[in-house]
PyMOL Python script that loads the backbone (N, CA, C, O; Angstrom):
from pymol import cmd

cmd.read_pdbstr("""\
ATOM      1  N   UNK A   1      -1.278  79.676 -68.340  1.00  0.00           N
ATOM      2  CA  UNK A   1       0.030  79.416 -68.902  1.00  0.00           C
ATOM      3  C   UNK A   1      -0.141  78.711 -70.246  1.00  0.00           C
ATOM      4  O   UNK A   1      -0.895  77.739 -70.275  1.00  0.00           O
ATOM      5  N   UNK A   2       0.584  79.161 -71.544  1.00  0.00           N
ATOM      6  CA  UNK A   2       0.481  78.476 -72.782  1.00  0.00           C
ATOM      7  C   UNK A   2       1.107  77.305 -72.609  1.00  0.00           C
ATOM      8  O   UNK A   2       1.935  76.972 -71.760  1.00  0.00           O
ATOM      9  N   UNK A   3       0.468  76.519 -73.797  1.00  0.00           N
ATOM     10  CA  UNK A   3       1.729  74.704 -73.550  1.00  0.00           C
ATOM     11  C   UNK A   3       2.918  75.012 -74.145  1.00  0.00           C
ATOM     12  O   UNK A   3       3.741  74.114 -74.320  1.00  0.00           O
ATOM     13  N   UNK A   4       3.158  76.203 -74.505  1.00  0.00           N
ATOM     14  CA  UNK A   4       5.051  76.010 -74.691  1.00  0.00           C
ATOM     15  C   UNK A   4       5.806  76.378 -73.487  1.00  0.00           C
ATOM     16  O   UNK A   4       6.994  76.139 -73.269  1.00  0.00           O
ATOM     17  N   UNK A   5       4.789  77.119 -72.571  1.00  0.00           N
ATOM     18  CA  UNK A   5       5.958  77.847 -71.821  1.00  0.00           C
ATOM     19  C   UNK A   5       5.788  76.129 -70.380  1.00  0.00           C
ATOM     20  O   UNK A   5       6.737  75.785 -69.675  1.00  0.00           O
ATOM     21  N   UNK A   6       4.457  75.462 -70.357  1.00  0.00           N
ATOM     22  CA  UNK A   6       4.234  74.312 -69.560  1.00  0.00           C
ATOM     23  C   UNK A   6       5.467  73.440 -69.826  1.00  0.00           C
ATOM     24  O   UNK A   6       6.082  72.849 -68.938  1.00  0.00           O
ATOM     25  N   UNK A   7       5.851  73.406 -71.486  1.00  0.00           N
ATOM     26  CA  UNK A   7       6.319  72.096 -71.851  1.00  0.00           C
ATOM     27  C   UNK A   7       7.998  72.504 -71.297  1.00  0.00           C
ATOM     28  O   UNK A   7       8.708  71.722 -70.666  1.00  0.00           O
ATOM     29  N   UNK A   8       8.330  73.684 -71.644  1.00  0.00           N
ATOM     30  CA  UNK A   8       9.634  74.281 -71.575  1.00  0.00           C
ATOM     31  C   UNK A   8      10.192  74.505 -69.685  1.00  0.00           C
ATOM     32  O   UNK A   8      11.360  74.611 -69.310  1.00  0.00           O
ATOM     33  N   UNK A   9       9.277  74.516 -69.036  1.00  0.00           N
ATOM     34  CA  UNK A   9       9.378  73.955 -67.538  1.00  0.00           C
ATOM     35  C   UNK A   9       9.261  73.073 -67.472  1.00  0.00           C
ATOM     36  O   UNK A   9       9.412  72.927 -66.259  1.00  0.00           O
ATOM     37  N   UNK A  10       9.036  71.951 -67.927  1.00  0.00           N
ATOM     38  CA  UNK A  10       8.770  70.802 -67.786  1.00  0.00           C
ATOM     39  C   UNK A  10       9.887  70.343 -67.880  1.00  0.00           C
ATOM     40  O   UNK A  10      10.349  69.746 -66.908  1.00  0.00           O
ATOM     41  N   UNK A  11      10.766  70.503 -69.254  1.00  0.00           N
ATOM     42  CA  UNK A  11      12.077  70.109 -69.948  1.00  0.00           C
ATOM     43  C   UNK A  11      13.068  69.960 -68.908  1.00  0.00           C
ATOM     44  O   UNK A  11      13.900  69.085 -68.666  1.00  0.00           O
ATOM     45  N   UNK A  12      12.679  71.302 -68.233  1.00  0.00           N
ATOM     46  CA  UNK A  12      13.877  71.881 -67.493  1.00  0.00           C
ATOM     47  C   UNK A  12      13.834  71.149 -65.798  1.00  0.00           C
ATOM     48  O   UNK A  12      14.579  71.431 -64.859  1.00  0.00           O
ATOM     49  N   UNK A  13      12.857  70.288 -65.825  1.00  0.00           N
ATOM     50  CA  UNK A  13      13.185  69.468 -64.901  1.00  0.00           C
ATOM     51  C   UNK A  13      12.251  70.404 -63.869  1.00  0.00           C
ATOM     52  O   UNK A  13      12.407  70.149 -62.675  1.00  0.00           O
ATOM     53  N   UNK A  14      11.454  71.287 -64.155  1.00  0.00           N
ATOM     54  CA  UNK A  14      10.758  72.264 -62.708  1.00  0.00           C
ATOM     55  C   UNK A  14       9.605  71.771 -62.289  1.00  0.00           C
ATOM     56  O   UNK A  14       9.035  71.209 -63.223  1.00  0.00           O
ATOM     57  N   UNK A  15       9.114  71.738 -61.478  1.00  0.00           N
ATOM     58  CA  UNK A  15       7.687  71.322 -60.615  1.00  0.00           C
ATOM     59  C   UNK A  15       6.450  72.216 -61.900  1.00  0.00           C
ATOM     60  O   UNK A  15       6.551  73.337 -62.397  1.00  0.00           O
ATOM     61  N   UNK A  16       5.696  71.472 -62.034  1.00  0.00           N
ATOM     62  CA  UNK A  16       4.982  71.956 -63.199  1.00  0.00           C
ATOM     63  C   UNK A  16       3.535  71.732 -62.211  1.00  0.00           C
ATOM     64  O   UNK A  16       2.599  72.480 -62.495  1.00  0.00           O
ATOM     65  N   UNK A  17       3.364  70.923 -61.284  1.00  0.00           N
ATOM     66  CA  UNK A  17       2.232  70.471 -60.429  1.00  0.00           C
ATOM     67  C   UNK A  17       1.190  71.636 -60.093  1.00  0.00           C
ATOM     68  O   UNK A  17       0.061  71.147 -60.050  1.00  0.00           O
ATOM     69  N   UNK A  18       1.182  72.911 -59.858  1.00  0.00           N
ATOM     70  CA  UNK A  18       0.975  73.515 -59.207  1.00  0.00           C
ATOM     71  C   UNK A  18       0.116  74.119 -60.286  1.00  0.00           C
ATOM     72  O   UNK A  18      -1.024  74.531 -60.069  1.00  0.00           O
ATOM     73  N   UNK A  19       0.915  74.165 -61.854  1.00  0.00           N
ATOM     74  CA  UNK A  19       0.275  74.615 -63.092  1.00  0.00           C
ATOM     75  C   UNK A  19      -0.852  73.588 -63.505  1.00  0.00           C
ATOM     76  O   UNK A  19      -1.397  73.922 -64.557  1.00  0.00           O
ATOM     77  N   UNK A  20      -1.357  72.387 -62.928  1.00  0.00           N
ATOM     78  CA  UNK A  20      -2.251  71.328 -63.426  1.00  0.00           C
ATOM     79  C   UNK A  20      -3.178  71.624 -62.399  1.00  0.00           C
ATOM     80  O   UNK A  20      -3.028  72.123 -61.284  1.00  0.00           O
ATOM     81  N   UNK A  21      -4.806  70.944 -63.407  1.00  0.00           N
ATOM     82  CA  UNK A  21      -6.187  70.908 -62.555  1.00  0.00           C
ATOM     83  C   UNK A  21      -5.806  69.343 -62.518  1.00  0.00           C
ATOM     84  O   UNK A  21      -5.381  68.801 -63.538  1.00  0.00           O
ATOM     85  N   UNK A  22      -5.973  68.616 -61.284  1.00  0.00           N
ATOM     86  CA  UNK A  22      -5.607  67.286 -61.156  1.00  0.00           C
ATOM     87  C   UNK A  22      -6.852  66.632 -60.502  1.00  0.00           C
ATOM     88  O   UNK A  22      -6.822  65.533 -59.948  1.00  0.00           O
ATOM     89  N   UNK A  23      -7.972  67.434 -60.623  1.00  0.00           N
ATOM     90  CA  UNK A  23      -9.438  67.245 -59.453  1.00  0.00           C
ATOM     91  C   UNK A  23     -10.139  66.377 -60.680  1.00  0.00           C
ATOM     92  O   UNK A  23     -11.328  66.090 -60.543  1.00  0.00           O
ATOM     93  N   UNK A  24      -9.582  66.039 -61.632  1.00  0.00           N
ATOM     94  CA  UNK A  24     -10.708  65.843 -62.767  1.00  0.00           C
ATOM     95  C   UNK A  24      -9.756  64.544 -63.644  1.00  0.00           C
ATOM     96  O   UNK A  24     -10.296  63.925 -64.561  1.00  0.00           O
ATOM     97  N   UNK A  25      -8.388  64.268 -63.244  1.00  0.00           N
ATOM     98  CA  UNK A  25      -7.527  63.390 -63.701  1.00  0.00           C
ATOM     99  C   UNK A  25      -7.798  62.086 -63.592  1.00  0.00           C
ATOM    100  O   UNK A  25      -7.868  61.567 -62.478  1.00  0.00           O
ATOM    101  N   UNK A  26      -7.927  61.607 -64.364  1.00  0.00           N
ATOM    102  CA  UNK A  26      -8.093  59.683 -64.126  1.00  0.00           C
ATOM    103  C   UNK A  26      -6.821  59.166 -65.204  1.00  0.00           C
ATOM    104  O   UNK A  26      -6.346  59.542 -66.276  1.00  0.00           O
ATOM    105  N   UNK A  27      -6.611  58.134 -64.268  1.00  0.00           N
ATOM    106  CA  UNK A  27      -5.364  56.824 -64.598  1.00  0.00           C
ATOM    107  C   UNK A  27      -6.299  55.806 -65.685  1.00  0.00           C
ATOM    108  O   UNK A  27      -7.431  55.423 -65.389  1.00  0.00           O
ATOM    109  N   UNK A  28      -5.690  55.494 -66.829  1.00  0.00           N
ATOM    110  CA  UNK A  28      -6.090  54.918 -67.728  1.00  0.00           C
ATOM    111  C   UNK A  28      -5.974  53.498 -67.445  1.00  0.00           C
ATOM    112  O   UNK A  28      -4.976  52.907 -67.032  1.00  0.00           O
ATOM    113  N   UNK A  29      -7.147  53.013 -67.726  1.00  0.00           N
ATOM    114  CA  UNK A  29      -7.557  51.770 -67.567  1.00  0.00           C
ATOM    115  C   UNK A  29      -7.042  51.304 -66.019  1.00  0.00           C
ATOM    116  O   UNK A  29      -6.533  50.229 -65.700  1.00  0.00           O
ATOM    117  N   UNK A  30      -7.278  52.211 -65.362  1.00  0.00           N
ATOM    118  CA  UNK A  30      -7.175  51.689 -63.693  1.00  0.00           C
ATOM    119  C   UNK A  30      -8.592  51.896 -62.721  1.00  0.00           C
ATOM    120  O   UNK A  30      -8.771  51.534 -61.558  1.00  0.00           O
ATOM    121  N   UNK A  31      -9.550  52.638 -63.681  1.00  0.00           N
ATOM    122  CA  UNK A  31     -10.795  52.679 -62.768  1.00  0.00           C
ATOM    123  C   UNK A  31     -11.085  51.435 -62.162  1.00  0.00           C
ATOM    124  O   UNK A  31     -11.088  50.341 -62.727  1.00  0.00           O
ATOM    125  N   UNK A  32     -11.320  51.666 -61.015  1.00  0.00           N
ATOM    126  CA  UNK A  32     -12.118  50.411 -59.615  1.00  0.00           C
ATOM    127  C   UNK A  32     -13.540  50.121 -60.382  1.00  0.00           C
ATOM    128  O   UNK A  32     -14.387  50.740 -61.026  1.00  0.00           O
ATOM    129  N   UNK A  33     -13.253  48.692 -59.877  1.00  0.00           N
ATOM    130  CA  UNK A  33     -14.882  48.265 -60.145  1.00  0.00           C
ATOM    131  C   UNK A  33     -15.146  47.082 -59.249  1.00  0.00           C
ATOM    132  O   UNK A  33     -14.325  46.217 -59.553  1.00  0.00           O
ATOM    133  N   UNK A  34     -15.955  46.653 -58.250  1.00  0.00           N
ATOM    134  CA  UNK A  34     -16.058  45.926 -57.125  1.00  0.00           C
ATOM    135  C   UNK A  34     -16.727  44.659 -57.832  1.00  0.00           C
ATOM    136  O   UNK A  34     -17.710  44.689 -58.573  1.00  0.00           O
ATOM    137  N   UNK A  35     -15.848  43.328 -57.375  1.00  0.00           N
ATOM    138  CA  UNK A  35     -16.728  42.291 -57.484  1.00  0.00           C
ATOM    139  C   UNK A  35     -16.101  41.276 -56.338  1.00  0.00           C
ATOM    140  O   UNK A  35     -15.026  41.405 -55.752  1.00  0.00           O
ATOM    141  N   UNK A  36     -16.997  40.324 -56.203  1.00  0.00           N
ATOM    142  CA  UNK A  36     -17.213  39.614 -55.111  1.00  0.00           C
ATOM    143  C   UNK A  36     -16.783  37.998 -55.401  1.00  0.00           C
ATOM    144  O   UNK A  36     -17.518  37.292 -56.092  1.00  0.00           O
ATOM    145  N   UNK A  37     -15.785  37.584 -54.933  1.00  0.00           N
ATOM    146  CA  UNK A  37     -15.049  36.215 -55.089  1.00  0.00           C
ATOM    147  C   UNK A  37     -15.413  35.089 -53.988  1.00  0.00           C
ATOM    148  O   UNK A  37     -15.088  35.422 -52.849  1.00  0.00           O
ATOM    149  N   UNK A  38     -15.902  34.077 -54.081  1.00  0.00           N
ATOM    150  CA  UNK A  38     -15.988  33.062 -53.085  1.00  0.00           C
ATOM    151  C   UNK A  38     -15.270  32.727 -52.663  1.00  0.00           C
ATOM    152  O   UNK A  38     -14.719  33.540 -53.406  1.00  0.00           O
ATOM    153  N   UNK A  39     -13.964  31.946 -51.726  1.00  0.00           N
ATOM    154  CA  UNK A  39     -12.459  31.544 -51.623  1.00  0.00           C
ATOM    155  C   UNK A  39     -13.432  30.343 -50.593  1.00  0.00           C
ATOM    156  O   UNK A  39     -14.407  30.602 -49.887  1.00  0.00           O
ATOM    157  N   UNK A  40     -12.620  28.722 -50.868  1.00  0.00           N
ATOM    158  CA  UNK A  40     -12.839  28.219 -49.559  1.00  0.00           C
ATOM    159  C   UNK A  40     -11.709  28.559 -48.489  1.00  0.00           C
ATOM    160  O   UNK A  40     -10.625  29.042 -48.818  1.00  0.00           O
ATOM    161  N   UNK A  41     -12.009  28.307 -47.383  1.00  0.00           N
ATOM    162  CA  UNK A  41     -11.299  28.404 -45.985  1.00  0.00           C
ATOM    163  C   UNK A  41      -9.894  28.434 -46.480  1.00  0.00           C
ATOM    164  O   UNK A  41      -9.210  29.426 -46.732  1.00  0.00           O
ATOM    165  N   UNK A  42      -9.612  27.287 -46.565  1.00  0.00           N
ATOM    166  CA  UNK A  42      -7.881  27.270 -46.770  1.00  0.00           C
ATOM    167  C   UNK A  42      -7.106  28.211 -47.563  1.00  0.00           C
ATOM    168  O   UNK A  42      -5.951  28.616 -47.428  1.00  0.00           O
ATOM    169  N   UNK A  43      -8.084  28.482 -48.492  1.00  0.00           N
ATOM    170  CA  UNK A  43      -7.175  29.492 -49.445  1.00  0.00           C
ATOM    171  C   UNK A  43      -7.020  31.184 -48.887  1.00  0.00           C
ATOM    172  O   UNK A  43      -6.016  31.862 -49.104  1.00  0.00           O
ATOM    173  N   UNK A  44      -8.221  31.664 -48.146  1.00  0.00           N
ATOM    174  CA  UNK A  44      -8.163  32.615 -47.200  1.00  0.00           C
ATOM    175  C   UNK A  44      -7.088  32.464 -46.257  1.00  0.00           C
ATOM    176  O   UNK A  44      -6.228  33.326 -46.075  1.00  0.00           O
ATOM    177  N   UNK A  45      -7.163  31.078 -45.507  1.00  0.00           N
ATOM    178  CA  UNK A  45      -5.746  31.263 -44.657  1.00  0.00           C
ATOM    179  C   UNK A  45      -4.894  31.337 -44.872  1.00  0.00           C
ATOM    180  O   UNK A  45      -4.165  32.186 -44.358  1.00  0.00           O
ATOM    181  N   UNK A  46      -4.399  30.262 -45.992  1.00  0.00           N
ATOM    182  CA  UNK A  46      -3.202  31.067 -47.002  1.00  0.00           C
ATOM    183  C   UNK A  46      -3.034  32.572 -47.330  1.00  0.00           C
ATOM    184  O   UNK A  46      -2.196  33.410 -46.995  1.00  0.00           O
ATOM    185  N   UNK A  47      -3.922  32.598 -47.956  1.00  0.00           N
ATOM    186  CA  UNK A  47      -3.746  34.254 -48.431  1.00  0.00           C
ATOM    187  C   UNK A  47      -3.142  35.157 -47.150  1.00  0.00           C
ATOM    188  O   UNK A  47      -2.005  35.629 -47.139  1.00  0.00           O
ATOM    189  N   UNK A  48      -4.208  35.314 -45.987  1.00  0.00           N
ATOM    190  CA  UNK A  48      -3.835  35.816 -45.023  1.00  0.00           C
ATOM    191  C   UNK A  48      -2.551  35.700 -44.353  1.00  0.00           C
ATOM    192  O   UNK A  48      -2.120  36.586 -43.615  1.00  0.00           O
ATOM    193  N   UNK A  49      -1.772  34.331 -44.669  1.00  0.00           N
ATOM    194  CA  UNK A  49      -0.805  34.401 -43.533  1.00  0.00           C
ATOM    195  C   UNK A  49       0.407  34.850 -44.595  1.00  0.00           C
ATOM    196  O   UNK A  49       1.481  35.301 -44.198  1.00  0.00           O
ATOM    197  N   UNK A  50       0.133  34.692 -45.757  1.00  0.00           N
ATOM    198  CA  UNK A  50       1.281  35.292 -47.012  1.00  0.00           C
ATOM    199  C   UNK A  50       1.394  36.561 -46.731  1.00  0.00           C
ATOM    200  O   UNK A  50       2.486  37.052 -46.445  1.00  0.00           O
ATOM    201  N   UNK A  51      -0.203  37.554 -46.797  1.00  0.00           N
ATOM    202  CA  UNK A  51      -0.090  38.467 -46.594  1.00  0.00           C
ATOM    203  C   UNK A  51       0.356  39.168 -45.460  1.00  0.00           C
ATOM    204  O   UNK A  51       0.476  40.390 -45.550  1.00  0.00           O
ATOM    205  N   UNK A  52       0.707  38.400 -44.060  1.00  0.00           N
ATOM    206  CA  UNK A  52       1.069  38.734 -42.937  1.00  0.00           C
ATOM    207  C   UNK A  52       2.373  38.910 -43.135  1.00  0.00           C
ATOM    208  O   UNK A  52       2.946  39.987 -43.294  1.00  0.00           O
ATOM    209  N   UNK A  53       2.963  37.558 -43.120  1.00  0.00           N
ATOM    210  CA  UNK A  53       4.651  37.698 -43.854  1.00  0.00           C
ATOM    211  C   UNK A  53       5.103  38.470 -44.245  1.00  0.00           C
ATOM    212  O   UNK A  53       6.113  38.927 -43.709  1.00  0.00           O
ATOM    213  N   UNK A  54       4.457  39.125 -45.641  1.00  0.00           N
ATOM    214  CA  UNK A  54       4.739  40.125 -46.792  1.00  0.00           C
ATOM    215  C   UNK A  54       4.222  41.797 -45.780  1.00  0.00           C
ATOM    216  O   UNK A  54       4.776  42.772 -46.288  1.00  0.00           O
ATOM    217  N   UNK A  55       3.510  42.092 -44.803  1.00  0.00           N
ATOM    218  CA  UNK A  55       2.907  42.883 -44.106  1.00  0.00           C
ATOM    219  C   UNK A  55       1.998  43.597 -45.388  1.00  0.00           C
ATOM    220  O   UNK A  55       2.244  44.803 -45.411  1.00  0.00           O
ATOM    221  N   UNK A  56       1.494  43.390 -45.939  1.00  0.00           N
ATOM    222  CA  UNK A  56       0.501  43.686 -46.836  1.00  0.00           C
ATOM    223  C   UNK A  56      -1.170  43.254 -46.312  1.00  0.00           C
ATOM    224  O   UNK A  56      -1.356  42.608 -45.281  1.00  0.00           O
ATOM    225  N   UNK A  57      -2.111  43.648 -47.056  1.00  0.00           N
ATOM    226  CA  UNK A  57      -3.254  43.238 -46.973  1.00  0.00           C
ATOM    227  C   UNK A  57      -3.636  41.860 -47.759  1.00  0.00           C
ATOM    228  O   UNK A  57      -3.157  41.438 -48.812  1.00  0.00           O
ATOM    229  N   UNK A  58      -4.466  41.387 -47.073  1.00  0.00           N
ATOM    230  CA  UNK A  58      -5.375  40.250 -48.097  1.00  0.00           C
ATOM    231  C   UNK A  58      -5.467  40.951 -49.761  1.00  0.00           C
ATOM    232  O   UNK A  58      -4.910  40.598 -50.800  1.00  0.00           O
ATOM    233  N   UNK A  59      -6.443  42.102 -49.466  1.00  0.00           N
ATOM    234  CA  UNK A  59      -6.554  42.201 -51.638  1.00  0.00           C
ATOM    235  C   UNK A  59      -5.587  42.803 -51.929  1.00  0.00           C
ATOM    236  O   UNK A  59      -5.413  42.827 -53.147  1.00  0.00           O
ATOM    237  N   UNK A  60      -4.640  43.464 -51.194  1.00  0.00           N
ATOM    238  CA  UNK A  60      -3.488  43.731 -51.914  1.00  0.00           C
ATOM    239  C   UNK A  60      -2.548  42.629 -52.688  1.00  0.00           C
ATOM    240  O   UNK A  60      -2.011  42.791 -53.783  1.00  0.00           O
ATOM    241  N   UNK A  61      -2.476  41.349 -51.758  1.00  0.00           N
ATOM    242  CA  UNK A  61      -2.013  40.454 -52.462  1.00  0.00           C
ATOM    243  C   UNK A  61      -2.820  39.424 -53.012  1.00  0.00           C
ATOM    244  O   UNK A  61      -2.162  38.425 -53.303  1.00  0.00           O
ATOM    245  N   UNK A  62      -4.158  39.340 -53.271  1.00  0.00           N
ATOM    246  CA  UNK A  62      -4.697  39.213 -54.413  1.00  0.00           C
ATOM    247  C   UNK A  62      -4.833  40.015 -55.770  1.00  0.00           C
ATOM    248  O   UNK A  62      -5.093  39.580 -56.892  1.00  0.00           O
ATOM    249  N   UNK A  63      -4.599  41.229 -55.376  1.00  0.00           N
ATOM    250  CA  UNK A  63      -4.598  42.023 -56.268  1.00  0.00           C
ATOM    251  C   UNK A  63      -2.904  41.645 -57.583  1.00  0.00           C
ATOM    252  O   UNK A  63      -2.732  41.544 -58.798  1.00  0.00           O
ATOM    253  N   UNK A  64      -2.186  41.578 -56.519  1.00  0.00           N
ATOM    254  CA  UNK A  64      -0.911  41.344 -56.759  1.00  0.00           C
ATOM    255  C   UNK A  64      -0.419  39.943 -57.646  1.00  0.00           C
ATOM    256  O   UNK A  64       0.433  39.952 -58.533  1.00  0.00           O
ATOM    257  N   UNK A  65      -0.990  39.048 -57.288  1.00  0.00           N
ATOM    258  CA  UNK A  65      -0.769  37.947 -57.592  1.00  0.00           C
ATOM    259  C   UNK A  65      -1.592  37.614 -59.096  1.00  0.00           C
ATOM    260  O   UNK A  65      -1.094  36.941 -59.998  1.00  0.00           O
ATOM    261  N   UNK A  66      -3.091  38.306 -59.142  1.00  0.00           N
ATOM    262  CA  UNK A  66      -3.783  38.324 -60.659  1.00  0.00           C
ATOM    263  C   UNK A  66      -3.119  39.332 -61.433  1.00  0.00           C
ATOM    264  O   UNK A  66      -2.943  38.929 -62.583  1.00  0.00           O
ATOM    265  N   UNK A  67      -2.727  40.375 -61.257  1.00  0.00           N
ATOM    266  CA  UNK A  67      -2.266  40.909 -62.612  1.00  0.00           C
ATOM    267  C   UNK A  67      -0.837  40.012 -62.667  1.00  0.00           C
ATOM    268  O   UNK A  67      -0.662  39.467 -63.757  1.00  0.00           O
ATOM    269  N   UNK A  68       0.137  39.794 -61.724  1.00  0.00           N
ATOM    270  CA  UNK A  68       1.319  38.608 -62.746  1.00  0.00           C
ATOM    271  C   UNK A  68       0.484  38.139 -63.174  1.00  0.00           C
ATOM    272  O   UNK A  68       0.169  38.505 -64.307  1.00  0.00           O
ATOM    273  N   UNK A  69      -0.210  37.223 -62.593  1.00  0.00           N
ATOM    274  CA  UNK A  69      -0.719  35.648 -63.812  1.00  0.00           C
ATOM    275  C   UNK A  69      -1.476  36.304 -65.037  1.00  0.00           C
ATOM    276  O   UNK A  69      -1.354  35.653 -66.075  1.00  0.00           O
ATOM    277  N   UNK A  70      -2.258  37.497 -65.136  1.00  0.00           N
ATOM    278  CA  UNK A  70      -2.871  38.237 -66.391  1.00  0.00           C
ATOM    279  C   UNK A  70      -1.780  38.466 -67.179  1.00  0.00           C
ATOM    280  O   UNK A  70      -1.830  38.070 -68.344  1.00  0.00           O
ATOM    281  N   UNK A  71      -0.578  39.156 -66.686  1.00  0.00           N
ATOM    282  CA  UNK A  71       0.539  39.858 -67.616  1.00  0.00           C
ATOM    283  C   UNK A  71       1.206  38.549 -67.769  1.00  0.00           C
ATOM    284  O   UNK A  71       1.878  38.844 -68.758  1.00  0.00           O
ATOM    285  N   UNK A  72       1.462  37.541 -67.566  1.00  0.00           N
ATOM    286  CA  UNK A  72       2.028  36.183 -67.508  1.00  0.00           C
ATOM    287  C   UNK A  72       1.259  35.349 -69.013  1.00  0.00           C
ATOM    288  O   UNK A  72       1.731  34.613 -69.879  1.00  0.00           O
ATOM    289  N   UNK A  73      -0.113  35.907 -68.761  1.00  0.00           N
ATOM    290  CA  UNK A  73      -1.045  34.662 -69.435  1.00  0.00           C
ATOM    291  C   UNK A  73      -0.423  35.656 -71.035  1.00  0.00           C
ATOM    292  O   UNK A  73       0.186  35.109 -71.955  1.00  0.00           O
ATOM    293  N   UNK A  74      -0.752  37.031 -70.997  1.00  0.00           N
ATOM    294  CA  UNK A  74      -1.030  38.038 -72.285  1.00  0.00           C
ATOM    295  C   UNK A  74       0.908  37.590 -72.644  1.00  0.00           C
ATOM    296  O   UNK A  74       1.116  37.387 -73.840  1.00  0.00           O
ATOM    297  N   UNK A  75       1.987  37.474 -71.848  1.00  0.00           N
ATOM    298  CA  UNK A  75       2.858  37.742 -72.917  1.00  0.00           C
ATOM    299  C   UNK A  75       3.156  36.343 -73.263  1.00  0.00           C
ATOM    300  O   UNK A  75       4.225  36.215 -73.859  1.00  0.00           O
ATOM    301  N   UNK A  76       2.384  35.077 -73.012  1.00  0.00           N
ATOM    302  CA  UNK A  76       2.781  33.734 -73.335  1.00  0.00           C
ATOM    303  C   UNK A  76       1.905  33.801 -74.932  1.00  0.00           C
ATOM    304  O   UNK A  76       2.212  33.223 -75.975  1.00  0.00           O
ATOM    305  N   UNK A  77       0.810  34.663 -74.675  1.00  0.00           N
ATOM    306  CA  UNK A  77      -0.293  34.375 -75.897  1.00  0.00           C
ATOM    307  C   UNK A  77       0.319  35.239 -77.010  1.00  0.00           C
ATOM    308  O   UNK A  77       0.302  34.856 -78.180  1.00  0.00           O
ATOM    309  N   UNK A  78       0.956  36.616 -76.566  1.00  0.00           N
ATOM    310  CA  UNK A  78       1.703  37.101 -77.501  1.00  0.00           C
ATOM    311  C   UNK A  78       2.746  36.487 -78.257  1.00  0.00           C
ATOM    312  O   UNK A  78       3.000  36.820 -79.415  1.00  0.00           O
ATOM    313  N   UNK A  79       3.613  35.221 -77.368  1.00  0.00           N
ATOM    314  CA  UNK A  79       4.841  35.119 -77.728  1.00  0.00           C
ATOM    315  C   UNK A  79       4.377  33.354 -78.689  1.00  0.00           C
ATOM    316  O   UNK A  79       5.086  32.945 -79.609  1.00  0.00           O
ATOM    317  N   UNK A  80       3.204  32.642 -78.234  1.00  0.00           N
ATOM    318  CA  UNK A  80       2.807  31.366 -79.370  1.00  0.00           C
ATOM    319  C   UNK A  80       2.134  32.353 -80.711  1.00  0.00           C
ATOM    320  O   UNK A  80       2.321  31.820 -81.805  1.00  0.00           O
ATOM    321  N   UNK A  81       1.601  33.318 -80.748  1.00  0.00           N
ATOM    322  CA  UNK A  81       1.239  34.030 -82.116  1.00  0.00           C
ATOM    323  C   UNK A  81       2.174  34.637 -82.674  1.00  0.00           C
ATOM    324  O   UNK A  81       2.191  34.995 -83.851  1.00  0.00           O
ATOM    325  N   UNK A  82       2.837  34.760 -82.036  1.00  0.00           N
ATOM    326  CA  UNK A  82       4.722  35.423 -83.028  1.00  0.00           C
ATOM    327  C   UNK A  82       5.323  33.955 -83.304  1.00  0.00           C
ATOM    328  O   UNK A  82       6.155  33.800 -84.197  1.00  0.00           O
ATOM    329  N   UNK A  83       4.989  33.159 -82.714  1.00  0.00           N
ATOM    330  CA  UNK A  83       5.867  31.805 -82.701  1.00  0.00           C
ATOM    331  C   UNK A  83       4.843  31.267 -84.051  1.00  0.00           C
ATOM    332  O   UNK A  83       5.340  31.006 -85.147  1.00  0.00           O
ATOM    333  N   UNK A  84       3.449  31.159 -83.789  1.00  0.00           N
ATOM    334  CA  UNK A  84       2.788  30.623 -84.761  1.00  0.00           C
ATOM    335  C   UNK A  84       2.853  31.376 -86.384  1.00  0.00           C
ATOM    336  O   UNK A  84       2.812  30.764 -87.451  1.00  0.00           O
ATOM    337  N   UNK A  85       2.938  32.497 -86.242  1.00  0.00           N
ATOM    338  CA  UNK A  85       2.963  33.845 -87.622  1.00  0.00           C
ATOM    339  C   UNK A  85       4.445  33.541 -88.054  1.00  0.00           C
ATOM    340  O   UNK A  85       4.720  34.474 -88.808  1.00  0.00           O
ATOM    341  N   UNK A  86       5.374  32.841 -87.978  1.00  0.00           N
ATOM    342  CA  UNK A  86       6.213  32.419 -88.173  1.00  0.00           C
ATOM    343  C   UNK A  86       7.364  33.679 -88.182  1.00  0.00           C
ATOM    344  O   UNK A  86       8.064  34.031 -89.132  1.00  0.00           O
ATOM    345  N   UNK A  87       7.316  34.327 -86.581  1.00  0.00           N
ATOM    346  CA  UNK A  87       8.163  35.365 -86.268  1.00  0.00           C
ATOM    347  C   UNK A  87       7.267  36.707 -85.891  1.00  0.00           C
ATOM    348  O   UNK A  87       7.316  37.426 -84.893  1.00  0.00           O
ATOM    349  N   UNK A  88       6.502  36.763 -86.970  1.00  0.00           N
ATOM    350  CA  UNK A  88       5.783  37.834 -87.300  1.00  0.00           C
ATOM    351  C   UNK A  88       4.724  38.317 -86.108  1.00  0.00           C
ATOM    352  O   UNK A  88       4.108  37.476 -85.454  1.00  0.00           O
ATOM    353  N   UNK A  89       4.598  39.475 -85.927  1.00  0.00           N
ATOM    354  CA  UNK A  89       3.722  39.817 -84.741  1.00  0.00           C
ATOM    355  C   UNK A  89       2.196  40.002 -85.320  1.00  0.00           C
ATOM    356  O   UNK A  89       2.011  40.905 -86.136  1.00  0.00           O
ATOM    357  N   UNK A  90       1.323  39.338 -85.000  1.00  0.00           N
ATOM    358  CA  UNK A  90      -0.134  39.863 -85.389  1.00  0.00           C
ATOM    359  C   UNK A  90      -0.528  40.610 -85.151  1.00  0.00           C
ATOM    360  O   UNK A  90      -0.378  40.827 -83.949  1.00  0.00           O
ATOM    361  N   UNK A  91      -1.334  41.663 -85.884  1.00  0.00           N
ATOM    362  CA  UNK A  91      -1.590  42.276 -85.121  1.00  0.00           C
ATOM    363  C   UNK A  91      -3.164  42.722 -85.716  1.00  0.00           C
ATOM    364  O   UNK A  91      -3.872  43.495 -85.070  1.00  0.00           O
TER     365      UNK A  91
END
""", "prot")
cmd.dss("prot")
cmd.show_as("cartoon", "prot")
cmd.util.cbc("prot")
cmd.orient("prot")
């Protein structure tokens, strides 16, 4: 199928899925990469019983809880360098 006739189903709101190789697709900047965290006791039990509450997993809600505080930390640092550039965004 050419990309006009892909893009022009697409437009039209139609299942285009079937027209994609998706065996070879990767999510940008989401590749896995394993590393290994120490926690003492208490903070595991915490974690665990949050995550019970929430019915989630343990690294799901570690997982959960570091990207806020990452996306938390990046738009505070964005928003003192617009504050410091006197408005202006650095870039």
């Amino acid at each position: 199928m050419k990309a006009k006739s892909l893009e022009k189903k697409f437009d039209e709101g139609k299942d285009i899925s079937q027209n994609l190789d998706l065996s070879k697709s990767r999510r940008p900047l989401q590749e896995q990469k394993r590393v290994n965290v120490d926690f003492p006791t208490w903070m595991i039990d915490s974690l665990d019983k949050e995550a019970s509450r929430l019915g989630v997993t343990r690294q799901s809600i570690i997982k959960v809880w570091l990207s806020e505080r990452l996306q938390q930390s990046t738009s505070h640092k964005k928003l003192h360098s617009t504050a410091e550039s006197g408005g202006r965004v650095r870039r």
